[in-house]
N, C-alpha and C positions, 0 to 999 in steps of 0.2 A: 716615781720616775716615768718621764713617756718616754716610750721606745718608738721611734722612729724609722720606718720600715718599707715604706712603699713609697713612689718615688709623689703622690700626690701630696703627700704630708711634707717632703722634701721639700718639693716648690711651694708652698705656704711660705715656709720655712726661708727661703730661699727671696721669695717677693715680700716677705716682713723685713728682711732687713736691706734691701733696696729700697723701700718704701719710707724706713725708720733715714735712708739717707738722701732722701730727698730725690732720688734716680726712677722712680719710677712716674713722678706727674709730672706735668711741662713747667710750673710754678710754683711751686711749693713753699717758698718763702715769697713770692711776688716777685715786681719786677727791679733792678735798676741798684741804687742805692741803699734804700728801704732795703728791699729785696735779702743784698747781701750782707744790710745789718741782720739782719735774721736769721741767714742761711747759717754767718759765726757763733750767732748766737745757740742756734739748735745742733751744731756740728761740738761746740765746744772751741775747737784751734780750727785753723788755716794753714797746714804746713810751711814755709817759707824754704824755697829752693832756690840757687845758683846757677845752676845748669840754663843754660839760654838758645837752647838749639830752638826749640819751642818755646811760645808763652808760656812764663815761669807758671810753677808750682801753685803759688796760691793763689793765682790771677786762673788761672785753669781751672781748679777746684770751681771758683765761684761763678766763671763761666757753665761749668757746667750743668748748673743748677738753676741761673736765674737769669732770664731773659732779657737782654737789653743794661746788660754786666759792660762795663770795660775798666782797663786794668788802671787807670788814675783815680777811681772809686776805691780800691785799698786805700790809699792813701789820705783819701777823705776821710774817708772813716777813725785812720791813726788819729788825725789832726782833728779831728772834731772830737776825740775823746767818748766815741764809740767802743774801739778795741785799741788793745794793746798788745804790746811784742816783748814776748820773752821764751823761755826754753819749756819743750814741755819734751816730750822724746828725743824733740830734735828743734831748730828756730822755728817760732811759731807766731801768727798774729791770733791773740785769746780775745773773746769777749770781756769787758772791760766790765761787768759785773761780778768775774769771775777773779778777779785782781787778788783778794784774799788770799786765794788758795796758791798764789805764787812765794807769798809770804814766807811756808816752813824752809823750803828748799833756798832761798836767797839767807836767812839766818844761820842755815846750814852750811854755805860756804863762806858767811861771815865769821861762825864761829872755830871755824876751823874742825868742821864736824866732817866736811865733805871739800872736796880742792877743784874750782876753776882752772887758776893758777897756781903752782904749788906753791911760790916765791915772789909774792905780789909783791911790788913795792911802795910801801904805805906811805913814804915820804913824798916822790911823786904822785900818787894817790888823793895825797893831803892837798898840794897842791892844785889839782887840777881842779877839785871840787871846789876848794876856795877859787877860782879864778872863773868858775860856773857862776858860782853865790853871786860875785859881782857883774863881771861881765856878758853874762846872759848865755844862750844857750851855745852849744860847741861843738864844729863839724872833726873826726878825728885826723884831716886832712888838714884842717888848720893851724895844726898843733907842728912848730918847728923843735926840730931835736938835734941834737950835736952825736947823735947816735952812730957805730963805727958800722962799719960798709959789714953790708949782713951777709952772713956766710951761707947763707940757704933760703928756701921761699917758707920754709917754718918761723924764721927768725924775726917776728913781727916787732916792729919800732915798741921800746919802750910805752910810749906815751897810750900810741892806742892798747895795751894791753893794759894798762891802768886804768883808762876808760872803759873795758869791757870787763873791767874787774869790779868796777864802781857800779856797773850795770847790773853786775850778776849780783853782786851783794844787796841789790835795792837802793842804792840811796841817789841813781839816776835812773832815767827811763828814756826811752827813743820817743823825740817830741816831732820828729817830720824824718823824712825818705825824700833821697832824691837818686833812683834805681837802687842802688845798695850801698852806699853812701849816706850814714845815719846821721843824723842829729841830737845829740845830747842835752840834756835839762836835768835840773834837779827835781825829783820827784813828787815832792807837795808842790809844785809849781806845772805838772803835767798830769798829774792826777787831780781829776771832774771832786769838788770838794764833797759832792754826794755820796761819792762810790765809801763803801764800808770798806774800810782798813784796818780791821783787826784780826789779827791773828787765828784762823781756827784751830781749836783744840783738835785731837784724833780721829775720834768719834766724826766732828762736824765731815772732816775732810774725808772719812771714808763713804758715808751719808753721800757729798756731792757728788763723789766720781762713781757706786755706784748707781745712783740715779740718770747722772750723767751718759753714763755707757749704756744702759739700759730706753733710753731717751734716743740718740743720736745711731744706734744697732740694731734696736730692736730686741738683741740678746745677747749673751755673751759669754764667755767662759772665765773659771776665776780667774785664770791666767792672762788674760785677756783684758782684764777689769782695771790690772794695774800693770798693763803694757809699756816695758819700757823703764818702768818705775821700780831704782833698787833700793827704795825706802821697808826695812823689813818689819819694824812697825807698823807701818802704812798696810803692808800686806795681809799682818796678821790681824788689823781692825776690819777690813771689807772682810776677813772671811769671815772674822765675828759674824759680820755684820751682816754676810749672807746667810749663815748659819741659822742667825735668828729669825728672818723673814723666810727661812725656808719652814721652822719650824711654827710661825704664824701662821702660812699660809700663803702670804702673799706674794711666795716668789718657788717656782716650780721648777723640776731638773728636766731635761732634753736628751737622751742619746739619740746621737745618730748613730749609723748602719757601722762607721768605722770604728766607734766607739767614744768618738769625743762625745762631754759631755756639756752643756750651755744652759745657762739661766734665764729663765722670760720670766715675767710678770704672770701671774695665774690670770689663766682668760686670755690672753694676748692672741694664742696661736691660734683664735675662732672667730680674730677680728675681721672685718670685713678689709678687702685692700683692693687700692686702685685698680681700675681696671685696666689689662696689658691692653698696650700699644706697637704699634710698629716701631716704637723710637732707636733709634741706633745712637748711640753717645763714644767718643771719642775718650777717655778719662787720663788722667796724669798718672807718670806713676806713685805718684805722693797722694794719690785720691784718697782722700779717709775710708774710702769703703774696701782700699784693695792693701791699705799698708800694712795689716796684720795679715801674713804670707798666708801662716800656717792655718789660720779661721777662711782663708780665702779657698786654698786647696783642700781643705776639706767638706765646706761647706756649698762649693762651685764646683768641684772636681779640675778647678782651674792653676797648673802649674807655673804662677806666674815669676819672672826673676826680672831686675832690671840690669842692663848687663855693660851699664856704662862703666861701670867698677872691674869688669872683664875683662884678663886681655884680649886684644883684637882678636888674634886667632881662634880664642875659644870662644868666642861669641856664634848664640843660634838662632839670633833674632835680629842684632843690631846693638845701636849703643844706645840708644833712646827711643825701646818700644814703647809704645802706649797699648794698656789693655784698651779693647772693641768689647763693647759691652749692647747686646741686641736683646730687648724684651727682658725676660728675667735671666737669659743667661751669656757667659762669655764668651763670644765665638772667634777671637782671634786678637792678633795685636798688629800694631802699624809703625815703625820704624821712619821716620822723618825727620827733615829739616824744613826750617820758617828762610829762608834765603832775604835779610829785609831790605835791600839795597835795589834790588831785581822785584821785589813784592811775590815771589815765587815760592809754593810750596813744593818741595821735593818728598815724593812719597820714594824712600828708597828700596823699602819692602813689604809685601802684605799679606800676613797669615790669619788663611782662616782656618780653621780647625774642622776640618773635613767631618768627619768623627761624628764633632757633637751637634753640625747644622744634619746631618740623615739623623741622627739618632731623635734630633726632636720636629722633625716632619719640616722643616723650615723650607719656605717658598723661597729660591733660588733669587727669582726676579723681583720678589718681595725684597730681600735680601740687599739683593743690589743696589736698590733704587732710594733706601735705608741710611746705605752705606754714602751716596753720591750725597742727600741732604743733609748729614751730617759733615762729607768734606767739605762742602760748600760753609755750613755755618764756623766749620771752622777756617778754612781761609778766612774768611772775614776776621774772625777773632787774631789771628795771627797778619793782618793786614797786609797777607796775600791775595794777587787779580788771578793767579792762574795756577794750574798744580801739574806735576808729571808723575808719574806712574812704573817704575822700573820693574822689579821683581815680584811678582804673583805667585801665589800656592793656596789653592791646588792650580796646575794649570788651566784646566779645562776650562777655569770662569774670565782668564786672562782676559781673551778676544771682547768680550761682553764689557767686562768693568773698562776697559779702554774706553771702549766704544760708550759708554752712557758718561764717563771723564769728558768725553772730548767739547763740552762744551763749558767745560771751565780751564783747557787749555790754553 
């Protein structure tokens, strides 16, 4: 066991798994298309969000990472049979090499082992898929129903809950997007005839996730390994499975100072890593680096929550902060709106964490000027000309960040 103790091993520690997520070099998968075929590939998923205050979730993620990104490139990629979309935590776009491992959990609510729906209706079901077979693929919009007047915004039409029943089971797949508006196909008909579709045994599928986490983190904890995941099988093969490469050799334990404990690869923590930058990054809060809360705040000291799920009044940040992510640490978060009609970014709050900019010597004006290049790249991303600036904290830097704003007002 290393024991972790002094804050220079921390930031190792800290720049390994920024680094394992692509945040700390300017290109890391390359640029464009490419780019974010690779970025999916090395992250694993793409989370896929609703929330539309800002550019969505998975269009952010991969902005954040690869240069000269824009968000009609997910979609290329769906359709060129790149990646694919189905549930992993939560809706996700997965690399399409990765398609096997969707396999056990889609059998699973086929067999009635686990419930999408608790009361599918198989005879509509039956239907729809036969009228896919013929008539080709099928938006859920297109489908009319004699359905009676729903008594709540839960009570989703018949038809499409049979199509997302057929989807969750496997025997359809989302073959195009148009915003959140799927299109459905039958699955040998949208699956690359390359891609391997057999079923992994236990063992395989504990092998890939954790290689997987270990790949895309840098480290991770067991808890951590199979986040999300209440397969208890599944849980007791990775720890097999760590058990055994701890006992090899080739997988070593971590305490830190608070006592959690995290798994790397022997040798890892001596690797050489990018060299810091001045980069300031702007990140979602579906970021893969930041959606494991409790790995976040302990291994950042960063208390992040998102607090759209909040009611108003308790909110102490906003309803759609995003963590500010400066060099290797977090220094605050930004509450805004993308206005698209006006092409206007509304910054409606901005914390930075007093604290932890003295506590790590951080240049003020350095800071700043950090902060303005990344609002800049992100208007553009969100296909705002201009930005405004409401509430500041600390105050004292208000006057300044206005002032270096004003020329993308």
């Amino acid at each position: 066991m290393i024991e972790v103790t002094n804050q220079n091993d921390l930031t190792r520690l800290r720049r390994l798994s920024l680094s394992a997520q692509g945040l700390l070099q300017y290109q890391p998968y390359g640029q464009g298309l490419a780019g974010a075929r690779k970025a999916i590939n090395h992250l694993g998923y793409v989370q896929i969000d609703t929330i539309s205050v800002v550019e969505r979730a998975h269009h952010h993620v991969l902005h954040s990472r690869v240069p000269k990104f824009n968000p009609a490139m997910t979609n290329q990629l769906l359709v060129n049979g790149d990646i694919f979309e189905y549930w992993t935590h939560a809706a996700a776009f997965l690399p399409i090499s990765d398609f096997r491992f969707s396999l056990p959990y889609k059998h699973a609510i086929k067999n009635g082992q686990t419930h999408w729906y608790k009361t599918p209706d198989r005879k509509l079901m039956a239907e729809l898929l036969a009228r896919i077979r013929s008539d080709g693929p099928l938006r859920s919009r297109d489908i009319e129903t004699n359905r009676a007047r729903s008594t709540g915004w839960w009570d989703l039409k018949p038809a499409k809950k049979a199509l997302e029943q057929l989807y969750m089971e496997g025997d359809l797949m989302v073959s195009n997007r148009e915003g959140f508006q799927k299109t459905y196909d039958l699955t040998e008909r949208v699956l690359p005839s390359h891609i391997n579709s057999q079923t992994p045994d236990i063992d395989e599928f504990a092998t890939h996730i954790l290689d997987q986490q270990l790949r895309c983190h840098g480290f991770s904890s067991l808890k951590g390994l199979t986040y999300q995941r209440r397969n208890a099988s599944l849980r007791k093969a990775v720890k097999s499975l760590v058990n055994e490469r701890l006992a090899q050799g080739t997988l070593e334990q971590i305490r830190i100072e608070n006592g959690d404990v995290f798994l790397i690869e022997t040798g890892a923590l001596e690797r050489r890593l990018p060299r810091l930058s001045n980069r300031f990054l702007i990140l979602s809060p579906f970021d893969n680096a930041v959606i494991q809360r409790e790995r976040l705040k302990a291994l950042f000291e960063f208390d992040y929550q998102i607090e759209c799920y909040v009611p108003a009044a308790k909110r102490q940040y906003g309803y759609f902060s995003l963590p500010l992510l400066y060099q290797d640490q977090f220094v605050g978060r930004m509450d805004c709106k993308a206005h698209r009609k006006s092409r206007h970014l509304e910054i409606k709050s901005l914390y930075f964490e007093q604290h932890r900019v003295e506590q790590h010597d951080f240049d003020e004006a350095a800071i700043i000027s950090a902060f303005v290049e990344a609002v800049t790249t992100f208007c553009q991303f969100q296909e705002c000309d201009s930005v405004s600036l409401t509430n500041i904290h600390p105050k004292n830097i208000a006057q300044r960040l206005r002032h270096a704003l004003k020329t993308l007002a």
